[in-house]
DOLOVO-780811 format. One record per residue: x, y, z of N, C-alpha, C in turn. Coordinates in steps of 0.02 Angstrom, whole numbers, plus 50000, padded with zeros to 5 digits. Each point is the difference from the previous one (the first is absolute). Layout:
<sites>
XYZXYZXYZ...
</sites>
This chain:
<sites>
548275092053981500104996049939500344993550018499784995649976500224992350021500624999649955500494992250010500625003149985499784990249971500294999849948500144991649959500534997250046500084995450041500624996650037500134991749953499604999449936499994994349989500514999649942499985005149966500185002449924500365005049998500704998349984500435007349994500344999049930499915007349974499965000749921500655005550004500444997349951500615004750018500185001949904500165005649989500464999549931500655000450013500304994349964500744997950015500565000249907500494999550026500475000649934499994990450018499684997549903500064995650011500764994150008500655004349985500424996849993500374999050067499975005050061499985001950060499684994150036499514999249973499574994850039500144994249984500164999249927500454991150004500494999150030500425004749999500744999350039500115001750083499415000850011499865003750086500144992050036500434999950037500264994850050499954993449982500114995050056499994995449985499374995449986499375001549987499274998350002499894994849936500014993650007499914997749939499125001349972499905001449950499255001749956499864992349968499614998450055499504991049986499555002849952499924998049947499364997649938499604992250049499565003650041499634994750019499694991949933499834995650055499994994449958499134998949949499455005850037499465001449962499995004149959500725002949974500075005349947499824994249921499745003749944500224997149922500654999749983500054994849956500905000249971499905007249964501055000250001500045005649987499895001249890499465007049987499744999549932500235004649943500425003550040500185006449948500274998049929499745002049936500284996649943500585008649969500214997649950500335004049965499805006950002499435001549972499605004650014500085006450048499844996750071500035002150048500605003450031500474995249959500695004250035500205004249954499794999649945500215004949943499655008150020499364998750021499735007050029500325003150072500424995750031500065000550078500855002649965500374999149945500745002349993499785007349952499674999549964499505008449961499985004850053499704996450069499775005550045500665001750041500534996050003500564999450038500385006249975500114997249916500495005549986499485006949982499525000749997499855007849979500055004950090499894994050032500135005450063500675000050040500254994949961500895002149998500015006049952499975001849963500205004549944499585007850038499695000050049499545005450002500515004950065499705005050023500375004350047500094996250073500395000550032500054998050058499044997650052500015004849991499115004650017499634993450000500024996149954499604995349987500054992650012499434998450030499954992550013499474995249976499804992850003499434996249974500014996850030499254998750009499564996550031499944995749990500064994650036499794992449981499554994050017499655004250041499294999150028500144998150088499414995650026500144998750088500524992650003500294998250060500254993150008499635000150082499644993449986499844999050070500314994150029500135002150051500514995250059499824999450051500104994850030499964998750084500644998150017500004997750095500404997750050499714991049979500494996850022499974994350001499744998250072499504999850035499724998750054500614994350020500534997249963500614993250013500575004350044500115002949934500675003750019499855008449955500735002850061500035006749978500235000949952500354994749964500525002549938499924999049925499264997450007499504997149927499555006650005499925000949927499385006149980499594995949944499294999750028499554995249937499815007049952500264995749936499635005849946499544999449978499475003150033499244996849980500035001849939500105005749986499725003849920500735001149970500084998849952500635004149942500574995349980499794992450009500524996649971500214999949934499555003249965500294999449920500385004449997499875006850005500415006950002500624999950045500024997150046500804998650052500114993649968499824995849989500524995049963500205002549933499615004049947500385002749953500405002149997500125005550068500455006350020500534996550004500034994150031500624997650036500524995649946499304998849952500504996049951500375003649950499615008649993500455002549979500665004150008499924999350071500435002050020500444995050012500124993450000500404993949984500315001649943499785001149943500084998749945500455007449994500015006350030500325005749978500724998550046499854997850055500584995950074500384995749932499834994549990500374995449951500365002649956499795004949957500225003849951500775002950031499915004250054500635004449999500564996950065499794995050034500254995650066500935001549965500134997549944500674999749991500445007649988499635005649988500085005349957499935006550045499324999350045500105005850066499734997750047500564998150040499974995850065499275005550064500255004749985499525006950046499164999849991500084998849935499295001049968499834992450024500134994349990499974993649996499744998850097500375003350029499774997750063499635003650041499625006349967499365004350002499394994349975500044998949955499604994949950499864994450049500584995250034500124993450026499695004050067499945004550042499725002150072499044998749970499725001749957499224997549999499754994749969500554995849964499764991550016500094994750048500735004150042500164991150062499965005750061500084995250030499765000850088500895001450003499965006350044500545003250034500544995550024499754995150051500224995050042499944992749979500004996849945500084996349949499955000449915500355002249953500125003749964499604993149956499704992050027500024993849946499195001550009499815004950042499114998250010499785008049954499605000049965499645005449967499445003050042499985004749980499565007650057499414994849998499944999349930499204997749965499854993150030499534995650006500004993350007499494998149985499754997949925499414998649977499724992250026499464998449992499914995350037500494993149967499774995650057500604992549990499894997649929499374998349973500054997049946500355002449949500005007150001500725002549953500455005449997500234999150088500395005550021500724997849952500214993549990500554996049981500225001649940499465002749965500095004049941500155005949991499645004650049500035007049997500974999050025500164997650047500555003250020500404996349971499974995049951500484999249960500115004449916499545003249996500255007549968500015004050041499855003650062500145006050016500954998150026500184992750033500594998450004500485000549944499804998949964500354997849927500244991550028499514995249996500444994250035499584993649953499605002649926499644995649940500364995549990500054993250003500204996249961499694994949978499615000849957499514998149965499545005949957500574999549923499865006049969499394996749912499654994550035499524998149956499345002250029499925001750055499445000450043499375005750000499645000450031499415005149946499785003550074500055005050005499575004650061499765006750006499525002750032499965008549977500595003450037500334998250057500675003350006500494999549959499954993649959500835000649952499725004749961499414999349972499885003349961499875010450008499814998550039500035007950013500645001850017500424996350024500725002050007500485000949946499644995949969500435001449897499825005149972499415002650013499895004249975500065007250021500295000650071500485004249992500705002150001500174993250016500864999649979499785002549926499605000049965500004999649906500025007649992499605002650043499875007949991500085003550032500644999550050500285005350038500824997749967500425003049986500765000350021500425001050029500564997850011500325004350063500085004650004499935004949957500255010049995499385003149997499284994150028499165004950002500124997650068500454993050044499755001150059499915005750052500365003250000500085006850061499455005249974499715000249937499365002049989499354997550048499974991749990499234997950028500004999450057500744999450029500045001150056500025006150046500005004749958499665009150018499214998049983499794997649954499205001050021499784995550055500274992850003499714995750054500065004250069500465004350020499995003250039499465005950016499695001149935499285005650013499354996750004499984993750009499334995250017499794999950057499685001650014499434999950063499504997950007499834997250052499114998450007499834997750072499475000650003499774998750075500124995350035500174999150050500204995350050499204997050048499754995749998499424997550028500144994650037500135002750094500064995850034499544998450046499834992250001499285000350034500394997450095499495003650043500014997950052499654992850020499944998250047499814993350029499304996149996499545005449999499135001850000499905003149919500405000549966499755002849930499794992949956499655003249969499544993849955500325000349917500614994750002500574999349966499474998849922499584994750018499754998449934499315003649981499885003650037499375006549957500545006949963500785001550043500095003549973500504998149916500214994150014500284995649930499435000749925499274998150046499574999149951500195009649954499705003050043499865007049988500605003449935500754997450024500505000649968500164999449926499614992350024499974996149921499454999549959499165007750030499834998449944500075004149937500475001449975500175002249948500714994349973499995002349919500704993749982499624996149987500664994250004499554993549972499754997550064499374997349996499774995750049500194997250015500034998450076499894991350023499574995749986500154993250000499414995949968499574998150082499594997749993499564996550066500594996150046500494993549953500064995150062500705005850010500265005749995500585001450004499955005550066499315003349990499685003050076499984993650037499484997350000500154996750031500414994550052500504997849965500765001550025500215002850036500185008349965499805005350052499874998050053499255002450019499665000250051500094996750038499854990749982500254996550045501074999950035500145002749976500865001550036500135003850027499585007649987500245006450030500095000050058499514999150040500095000350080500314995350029500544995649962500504996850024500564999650016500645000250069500595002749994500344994949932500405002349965500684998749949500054991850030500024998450051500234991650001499314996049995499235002850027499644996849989499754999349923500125005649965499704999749925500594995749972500484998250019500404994149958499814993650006499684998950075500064995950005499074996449982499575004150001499284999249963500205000649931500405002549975500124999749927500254993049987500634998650030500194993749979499254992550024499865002750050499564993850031499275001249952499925003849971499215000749972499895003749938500555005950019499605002049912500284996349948500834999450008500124995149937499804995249998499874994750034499414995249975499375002449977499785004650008499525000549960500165003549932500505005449992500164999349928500174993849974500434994850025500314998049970499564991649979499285001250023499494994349991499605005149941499895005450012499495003449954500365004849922500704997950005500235004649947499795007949980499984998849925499555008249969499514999050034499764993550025499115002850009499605001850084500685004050021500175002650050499485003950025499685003849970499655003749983499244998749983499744993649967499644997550003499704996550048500604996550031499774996050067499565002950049500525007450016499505003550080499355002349957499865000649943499535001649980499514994850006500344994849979499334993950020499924999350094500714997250019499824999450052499505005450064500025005949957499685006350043499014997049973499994998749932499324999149970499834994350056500174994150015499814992250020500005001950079500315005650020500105002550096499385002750017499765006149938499425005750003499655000149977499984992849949499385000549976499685002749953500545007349968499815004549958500084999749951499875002349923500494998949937500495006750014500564999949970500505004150009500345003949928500035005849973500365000749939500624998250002500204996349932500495000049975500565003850012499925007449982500525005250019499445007949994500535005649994499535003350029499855001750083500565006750029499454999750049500314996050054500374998749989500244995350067499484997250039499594997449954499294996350054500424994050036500394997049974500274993050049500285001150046500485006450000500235001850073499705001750029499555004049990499375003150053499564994850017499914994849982499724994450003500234997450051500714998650005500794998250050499735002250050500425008250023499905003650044499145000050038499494998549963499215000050053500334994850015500084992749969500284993250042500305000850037500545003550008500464999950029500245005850050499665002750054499985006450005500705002650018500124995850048500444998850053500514995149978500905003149988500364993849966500515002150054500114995550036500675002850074500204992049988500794998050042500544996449994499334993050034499545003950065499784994050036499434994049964499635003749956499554998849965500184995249912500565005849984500264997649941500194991350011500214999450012500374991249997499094995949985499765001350029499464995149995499615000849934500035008250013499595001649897500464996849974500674998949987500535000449939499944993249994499874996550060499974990049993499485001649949499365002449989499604997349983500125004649921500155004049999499995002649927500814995849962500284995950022500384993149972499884998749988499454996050048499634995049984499724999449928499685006049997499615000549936500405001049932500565005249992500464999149963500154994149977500144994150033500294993249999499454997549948499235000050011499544997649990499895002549940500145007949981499985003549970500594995549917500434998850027500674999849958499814991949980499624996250040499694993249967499425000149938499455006350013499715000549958500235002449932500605002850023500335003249914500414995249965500234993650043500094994249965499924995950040499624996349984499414993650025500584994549986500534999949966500464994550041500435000250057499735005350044500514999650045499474993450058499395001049958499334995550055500294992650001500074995650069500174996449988499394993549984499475002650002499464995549997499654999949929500314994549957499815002349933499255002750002499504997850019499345001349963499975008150020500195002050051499915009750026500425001649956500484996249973500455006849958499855000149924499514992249982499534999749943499795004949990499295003650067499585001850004500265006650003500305001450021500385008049992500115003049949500644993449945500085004149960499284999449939499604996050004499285002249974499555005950017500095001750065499765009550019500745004749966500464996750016500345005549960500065000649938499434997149941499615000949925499665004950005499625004250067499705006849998500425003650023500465002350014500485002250026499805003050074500315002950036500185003850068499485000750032499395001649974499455003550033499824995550057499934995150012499754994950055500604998350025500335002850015500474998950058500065002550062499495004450011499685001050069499784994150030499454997449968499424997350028500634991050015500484998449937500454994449996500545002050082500095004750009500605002350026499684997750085499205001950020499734997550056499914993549991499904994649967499844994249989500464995350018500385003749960500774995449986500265001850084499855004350027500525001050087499624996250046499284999849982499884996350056500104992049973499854996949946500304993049998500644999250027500565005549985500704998550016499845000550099499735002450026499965002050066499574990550029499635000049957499504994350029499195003150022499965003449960499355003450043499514996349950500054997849941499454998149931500474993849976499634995349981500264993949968500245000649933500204997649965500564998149916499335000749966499414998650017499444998649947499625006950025500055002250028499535006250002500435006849962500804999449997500375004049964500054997149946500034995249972499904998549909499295001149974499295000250063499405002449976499985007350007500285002649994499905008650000500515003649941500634995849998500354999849936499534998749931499374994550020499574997249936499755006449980499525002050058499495004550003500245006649950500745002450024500415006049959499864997949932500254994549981500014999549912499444997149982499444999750024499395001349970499525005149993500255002150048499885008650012500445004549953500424999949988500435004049930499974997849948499924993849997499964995649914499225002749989499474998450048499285002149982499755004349989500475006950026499855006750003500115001849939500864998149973500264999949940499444998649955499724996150004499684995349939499255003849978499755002050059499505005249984499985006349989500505004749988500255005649999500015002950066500114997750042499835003650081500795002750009499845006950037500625002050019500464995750066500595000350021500244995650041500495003950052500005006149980500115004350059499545000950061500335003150057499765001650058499344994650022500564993250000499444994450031500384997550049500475000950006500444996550058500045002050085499805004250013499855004450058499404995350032499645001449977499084997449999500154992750026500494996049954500044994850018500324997350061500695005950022500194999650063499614999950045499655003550004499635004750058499424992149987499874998949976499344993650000500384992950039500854999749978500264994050023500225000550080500045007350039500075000550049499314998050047499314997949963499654998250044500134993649983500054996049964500084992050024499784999849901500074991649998500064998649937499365000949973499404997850036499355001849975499805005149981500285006750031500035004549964500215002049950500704998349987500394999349941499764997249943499704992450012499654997849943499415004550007499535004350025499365003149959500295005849955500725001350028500345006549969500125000149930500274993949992500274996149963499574997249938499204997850022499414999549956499555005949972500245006450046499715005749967500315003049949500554999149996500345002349939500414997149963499844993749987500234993349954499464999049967499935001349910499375000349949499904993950036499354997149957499484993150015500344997349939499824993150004500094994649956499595002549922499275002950021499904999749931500275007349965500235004050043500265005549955500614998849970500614994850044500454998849966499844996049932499584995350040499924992949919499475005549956499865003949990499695003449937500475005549952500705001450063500515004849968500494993149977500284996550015500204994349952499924996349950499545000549980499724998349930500065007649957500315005149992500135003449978500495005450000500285000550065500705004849994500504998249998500544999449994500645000350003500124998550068500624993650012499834996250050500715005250033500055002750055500565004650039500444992450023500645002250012500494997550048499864993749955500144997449930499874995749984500344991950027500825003349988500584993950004499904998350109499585004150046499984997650057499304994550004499525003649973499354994549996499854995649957500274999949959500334989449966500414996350029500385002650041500424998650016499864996150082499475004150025499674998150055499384993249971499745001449975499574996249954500364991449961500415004149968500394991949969500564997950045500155000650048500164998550060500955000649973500245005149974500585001249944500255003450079500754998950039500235002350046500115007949988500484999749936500285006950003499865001549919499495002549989499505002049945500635005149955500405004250017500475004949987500454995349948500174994150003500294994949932499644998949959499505000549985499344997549942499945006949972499574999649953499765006249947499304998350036499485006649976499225000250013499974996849918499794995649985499804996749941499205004149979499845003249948499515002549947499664993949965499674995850014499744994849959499855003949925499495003350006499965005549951500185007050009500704999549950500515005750017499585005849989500415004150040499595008550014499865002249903500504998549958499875001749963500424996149943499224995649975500114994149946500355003049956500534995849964500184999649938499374996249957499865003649899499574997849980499934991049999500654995550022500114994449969499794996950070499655003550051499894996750065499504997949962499764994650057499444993749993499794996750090499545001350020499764994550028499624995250011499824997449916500214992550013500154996549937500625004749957500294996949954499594998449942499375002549988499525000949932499965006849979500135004450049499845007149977500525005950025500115003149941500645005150033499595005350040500415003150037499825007650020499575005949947500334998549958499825003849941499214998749965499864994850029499464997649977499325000650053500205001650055499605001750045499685005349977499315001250032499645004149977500275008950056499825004449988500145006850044499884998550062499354998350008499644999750076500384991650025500224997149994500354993250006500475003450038500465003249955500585001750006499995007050058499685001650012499665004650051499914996950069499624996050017499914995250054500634995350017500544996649952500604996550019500455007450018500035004849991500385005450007499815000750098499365000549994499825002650063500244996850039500004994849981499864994450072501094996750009500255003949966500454995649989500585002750061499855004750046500295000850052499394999650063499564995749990499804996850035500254993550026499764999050067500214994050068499954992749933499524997749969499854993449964500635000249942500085006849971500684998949953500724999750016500054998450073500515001450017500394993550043500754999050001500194994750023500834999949999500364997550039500615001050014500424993649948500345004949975500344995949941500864999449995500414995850038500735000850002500355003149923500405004950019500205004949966500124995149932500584995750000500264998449939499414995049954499464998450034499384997749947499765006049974499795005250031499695006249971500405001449939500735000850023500315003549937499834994349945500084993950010499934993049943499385000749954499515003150007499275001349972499805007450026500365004849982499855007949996499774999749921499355002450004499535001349957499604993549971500144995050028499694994449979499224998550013499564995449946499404999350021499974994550075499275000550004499994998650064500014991049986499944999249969499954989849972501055000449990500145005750003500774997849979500304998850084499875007050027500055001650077499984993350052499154996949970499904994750028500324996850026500524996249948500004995149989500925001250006500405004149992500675002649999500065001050051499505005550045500465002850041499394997950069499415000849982499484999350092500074993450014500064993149961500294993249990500474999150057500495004849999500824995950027500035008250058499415002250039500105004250042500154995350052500185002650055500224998450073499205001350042499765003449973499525003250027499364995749981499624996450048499374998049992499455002549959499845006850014499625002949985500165000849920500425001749974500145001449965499954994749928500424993950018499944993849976499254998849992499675001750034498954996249995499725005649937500475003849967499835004049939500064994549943500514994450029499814996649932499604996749969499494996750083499524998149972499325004149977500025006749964499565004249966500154998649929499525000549959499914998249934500125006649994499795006350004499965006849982499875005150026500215004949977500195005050074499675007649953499334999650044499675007149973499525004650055499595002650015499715004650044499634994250063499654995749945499664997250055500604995550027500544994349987500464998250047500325005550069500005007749961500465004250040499405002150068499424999749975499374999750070500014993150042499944996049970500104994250047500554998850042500635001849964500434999250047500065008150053499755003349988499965006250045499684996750062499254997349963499535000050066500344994650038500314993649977500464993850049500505004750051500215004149963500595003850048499985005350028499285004349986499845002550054499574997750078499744993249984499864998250042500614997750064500434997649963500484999450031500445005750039500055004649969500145007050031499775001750061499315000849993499605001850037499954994250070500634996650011499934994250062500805002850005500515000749957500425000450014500045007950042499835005449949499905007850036499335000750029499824997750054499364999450032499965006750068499335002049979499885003950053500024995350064499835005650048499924996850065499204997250005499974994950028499124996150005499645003350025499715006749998499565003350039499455004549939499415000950037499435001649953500135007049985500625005150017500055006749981500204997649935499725007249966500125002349911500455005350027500254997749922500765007149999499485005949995500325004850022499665007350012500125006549943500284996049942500005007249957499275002849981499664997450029499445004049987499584998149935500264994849966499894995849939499374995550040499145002249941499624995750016499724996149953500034993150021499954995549926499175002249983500174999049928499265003549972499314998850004499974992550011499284996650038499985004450068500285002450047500105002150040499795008349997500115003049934499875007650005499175001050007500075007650030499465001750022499475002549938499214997749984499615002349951499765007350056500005004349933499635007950040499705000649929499205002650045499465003649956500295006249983499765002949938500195004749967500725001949981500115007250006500685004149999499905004350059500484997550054499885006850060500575003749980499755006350021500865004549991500574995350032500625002449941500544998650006500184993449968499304994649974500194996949965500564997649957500175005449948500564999949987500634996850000500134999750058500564999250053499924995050037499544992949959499784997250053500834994250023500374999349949500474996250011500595005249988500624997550016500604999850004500154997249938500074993549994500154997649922499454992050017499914995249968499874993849985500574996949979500494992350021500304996650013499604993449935500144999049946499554994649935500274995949983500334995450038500424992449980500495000749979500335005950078500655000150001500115006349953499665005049960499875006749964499845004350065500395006349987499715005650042499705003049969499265001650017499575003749947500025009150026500095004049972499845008650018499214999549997499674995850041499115002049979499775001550061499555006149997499705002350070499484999650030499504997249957499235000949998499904992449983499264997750025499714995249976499755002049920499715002049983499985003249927500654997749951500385002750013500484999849967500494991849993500064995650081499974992950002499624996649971499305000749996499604999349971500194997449911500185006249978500134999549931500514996949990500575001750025500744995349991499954992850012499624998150037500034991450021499664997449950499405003549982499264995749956500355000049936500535006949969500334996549951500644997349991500175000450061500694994149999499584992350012499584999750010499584993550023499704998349918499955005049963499714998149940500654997049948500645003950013500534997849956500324993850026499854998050092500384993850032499444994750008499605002650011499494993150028499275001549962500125000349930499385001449986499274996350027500214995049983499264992450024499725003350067500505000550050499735002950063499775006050003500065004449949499715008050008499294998949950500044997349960499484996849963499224995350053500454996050033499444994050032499825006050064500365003650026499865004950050499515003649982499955003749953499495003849962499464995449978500074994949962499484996949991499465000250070500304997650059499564996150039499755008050044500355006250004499695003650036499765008149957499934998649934499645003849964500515005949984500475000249975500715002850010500625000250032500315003650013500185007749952500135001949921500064992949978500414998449931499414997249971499875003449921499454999549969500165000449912499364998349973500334998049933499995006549945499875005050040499785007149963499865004850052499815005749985499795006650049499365000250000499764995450035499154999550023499695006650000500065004650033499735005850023500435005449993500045005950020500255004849987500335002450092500574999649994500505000750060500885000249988500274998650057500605002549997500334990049976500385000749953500174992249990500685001649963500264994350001500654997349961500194995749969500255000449955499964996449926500774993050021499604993049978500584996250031500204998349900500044993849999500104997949937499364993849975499875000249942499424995649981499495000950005499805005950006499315003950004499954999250080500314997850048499804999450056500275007950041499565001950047500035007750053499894999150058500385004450039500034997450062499445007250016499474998150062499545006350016500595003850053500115007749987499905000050062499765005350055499434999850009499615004950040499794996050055500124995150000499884996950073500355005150056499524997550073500335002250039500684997950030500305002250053500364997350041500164995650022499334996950025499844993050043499864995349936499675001749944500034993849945500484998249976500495007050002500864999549971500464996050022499905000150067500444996650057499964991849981499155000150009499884992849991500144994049955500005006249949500084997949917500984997150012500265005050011500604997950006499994993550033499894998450077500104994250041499704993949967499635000949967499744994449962500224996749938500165007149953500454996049937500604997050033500405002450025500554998850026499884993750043499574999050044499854993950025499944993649961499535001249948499784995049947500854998349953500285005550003500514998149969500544996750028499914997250073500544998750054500525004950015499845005749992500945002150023499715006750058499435000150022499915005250055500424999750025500484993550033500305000950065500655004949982500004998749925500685006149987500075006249994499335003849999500075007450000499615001450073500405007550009499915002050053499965007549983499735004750076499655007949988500485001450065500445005549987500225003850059499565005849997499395003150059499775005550005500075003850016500065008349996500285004650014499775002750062500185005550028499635001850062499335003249982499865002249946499185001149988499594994749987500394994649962499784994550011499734994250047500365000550067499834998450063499655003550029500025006850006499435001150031499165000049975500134998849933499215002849977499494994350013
</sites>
């Protein structure tokens, strides 16, 4: 039988073992601060005194502590595992020491042998790490002076000076004496951080960057992890804050290429560790330069004034309007300009590329997750790649300019703002030319109230009124000056005496109704569409969206028909329609209620679909005015019928067919 020489597992009396010689117990510097809340010690003094109160016979368990040798010195023990539970212990046992120090000198210096070192009575057994050992031992000392101050040691220490007294001490101090738990000392060759993991997976978790941590320190003696801590990790907390955690997550996505979860799973550490197989003292210095590096870069993108080059820290905080997600693909960009590897203009053109790629995606309903990977992995072959990456999944011009003339314009106060050339858009209001929702005494153009508009009037100014053409940046204290005012009052009060160009050229409009709010759409989407510009290359975005002149005519109904689409995409409408049949019908009478003349002159010239009665006996549908739409046509007449009204009516280029997988193949 083979014998473990790596791992020796002992059960020990844990109070024996704090007070056992002179060994100070290091809280290494990759441990978490210390977390125990109220709670915790309230269950840890429950369990104290019931096994004080019980027969001699009995003891409790308090789970493993794992420890090593300080590969430095003999007289340090690293506590890999159990700093919450031994720093609790100790503070309560401070706090029972404090209590009786004046009252029983005997008891008092039983107590005082398992917090200080034998052979300097000013150093404590315990020694949590530097950043806040200064604390711990100024309660376990009694040496506070500074009694405004906020910590989980004062605090756990109040709380049991609160709920022990001096005539229960010689009680908890009979149970602290029946605590036990395993002693886990690793030898030289034991694998410190598989058996930490194993330890801790139960409890509360560790988060990703806190293994990580971990991992990268373990196999380091006590002077080297101070001194990689001070030289590397705190700069990188102290560039990446809370978003500590986020960072190695990006920086692991923009290294590998991969998308990475959120949480869940510790995919980012495992992510780490394949990177990283191998983390030793010789190797580390050179990874840790470079994971600074990025931190640094990291802590610029989370505020773009630390950039000292105004137009990059423009351009930054304009990607940081989609938030986080492209900070992979920013985080490689941005290192090699800072390095010199790519020029100032090839990193403000890939910054463009991002916010036309999220504003466009936005704008068409496209999802905007799990695109950032794709894009790494494309920019590691060179920029040409990047831009085809970049054109496959950035909509086209005419899908955006056909969803602008009708939805609700996203990220409003950033793209006027880019547009009316307004620095910091966040001082202005989004101005409503025609407010979301008229008062009856609105007017635009001072002959006719709101009230007087007809339903369908008042239907179409509704629609359009969080649309791109109704919209315009208006300094706060004019808005409030003409809240609810007509638009001839607005005029002339408040778009008159704007700061804002754009804004001011409202005055020269006589009247402000559907067709002004189209014209000025189509002026400013053209403009859009130069400002958020794809990349110049002949790839189409790839959602699989095919403009409708473009869809395929099929004879008959083959199986599976049905199913031939996913949905249809109708000027900026997501349609639930699956079949040509069924497109068919929805367009010819949305074409009859929007563009009649064209569904009319369409039929005229090719002998239908739309007729002045039910000629014959078949499958038809009743429009309004004695007029019916046939429809027993086939497939291929259906298709056609569509591409044509719609053509004749100009707006093909705005609807589009996503096809399903029965749909592609048939």
């Amino acid at each position: 039988m083979s014998t473990a020489t790596n791992v020796e597992a002992t059960a020990v009396n844990t109070i024996e073992w704090l007070a056992a010689g002179s060994t100070t117990i290091v809280v290494p510097v990759y441990q978490r601060q210390y977390r125990w809340d109220i709670g915790g010690c309230e269950r840890l003094l429950s369990d104290i005194r019931s096994v004080a109160d019980a027969d001699e016979s009995h003891r409790h368990f308090i789970g493993s502590i794992l420890s090593a040798q300080d590969g430095a010195t003999d007289d340090d023990l690293i506590l890999i595992d159990g700093q919450q539970r031994i720093t609790t212990l100790t503070l309560l046992i401070a706090a029972l020491h404090h209590s009786v120090r004046g009252t029983d000198p005997q008891l008092a210096a039983e107590l005082e042998r398992v917090l200080v070192r034998a052979d300097d009575p000013s150093r404590t057994k315990l020694r949590p790490h530097d950043a806040w050992a200064g604390l711990y031992e100024s309660v376990v000392l009694d040496r506070r002076d500074d009694a405004d101050r906020e910590s989980r040691f004062d605090d756990n220490y109040a709380f049991f000076r609160s709920q022990v007294h001096a005539d229960e001490v010689a009680r908890i101090w009979r149970g602290l004496q029946r605590l036990e738990h395993v002693s886990i000392t690793l030898g030289a060759q034991a694998n410190a951080q598989q058996i930490f993991e194993s330890l801790n997976s139960t409890g509360e978790p560790l988060r990703d960057h806190e293994l990580i941590h971990n991992y990268i320190l373990m196999g380091l003696t006590h002077a080297e992890q101070l001194d990689v801590e001070a030289r590397f990790w705190l700069p990188i907390e102290r560039h990446t804050g809370e978003t500590i955690g986020a960072f190695w997550r990006h920086y692991l996505v923009m290294t590998t290429g991969r998308e990475l979860a959120a949480n869940g799973e510790h995919g980012v550490y495992s992510a780490f560790r394949h990177s990283f197989p191998r983390v030793d003292a010789e190797r580390l210095q050179a990874d840790a330069e470079v994971w600074r590096h990025y931190a640094e870069i990291y802590g610029i993108l989370l505020d773009p004034s630390l950039e000292s080059d105004p137009e990059i820290a423009r351009q930054l905080r304009f990607v940081n309007t989609f938030g986080r997600a492209a900070y992979p693909l920013v985080l490689s960009a941005y290192s090699d300009h800072s390095r010199g590897v790519i020029e100032r203009d090839e990193l403000i053109e890939t910054l463009e590329w991002i916010q036309a790629l999220y504003l466009r995606r936005t704008l068409v309903n496209l999802p905007n997750e799990r695109l950032v990977a794709r894009l790494c992995r494309a920019r590691s072959q060179g920029r040409e790649a990047l831009a085809r990456a970049f054109a496959r999944i950035t909509p086209s011009d005419e899908r955006v300019s056909a969803v602008l003339k009708y939805s609700e314009l996203p990220y409003a106060a950033y793209v006027l703002g880019r547009l009316e050339g307004v620095e910091d858009p966040l001082e202005f209001d989004v101005e409503h030319i025609v407010p979301t929702v008229p008062g009856d005494a609105w007017s635009g153009d001072g002959a006719r109230t709101w009230s007087e508009y007809s339903e369908d009037e008042q239907n179409s100014h509704r629609a359009l009124a969080p649309t791109l053409g109704n919209l315009t940046l208006l300094e706060q204290h004019l808005t409030e000056s003409v809240f609810g005012a007509s638009f001839p009052v607005k005029r002339a009060d408040a778009y008159a005496r704007s700061s804002v160009a754009a804004t001011r050229d409202l005055n020269a409009i006589d009247q402000w109704n559907t067709a002004a709010i189209t014209a000025r759409t189509v002026r400013l989407t053209a403009e859009l569409l130069q400002v958020w510009a794809r990349p110049a290359l002949p790839e189409i975005d790839d959602d699989g969206l095919t403009p409708i002149l473009d869809a395929v005519r099929r004879r008959g109904w083959p199986a599976g028909w049905e199913r031939e689409f996913d949905y249809v995409e109708y000027r900026g409408e997501r349609w639930e329609v699956y079949d040509v049949k069924h497109l068919f019908n929805r367009v010819l009478r949305r074409a009859w209620t929007d563009t009649r003349a064209a569904a009319l002159s369409y039929s005229a010239a090719h002998g239908g679909p739309i007729y002045d009665g039910m000629a014959w006996k078949g499958q038809w549908d009743e429009l309004t005015d004695g007029h019916h739409l046939y429809m027993g046509w086939d497939s291929n007449y259906m298709m056609s019928a569509v591409q044509g009204v719609l053509e004749e009516a100009g707006i093909a280029a705005e609807v589009f067919v996503k096809y399903s997988y029965i749909g592609n193949v048939m």
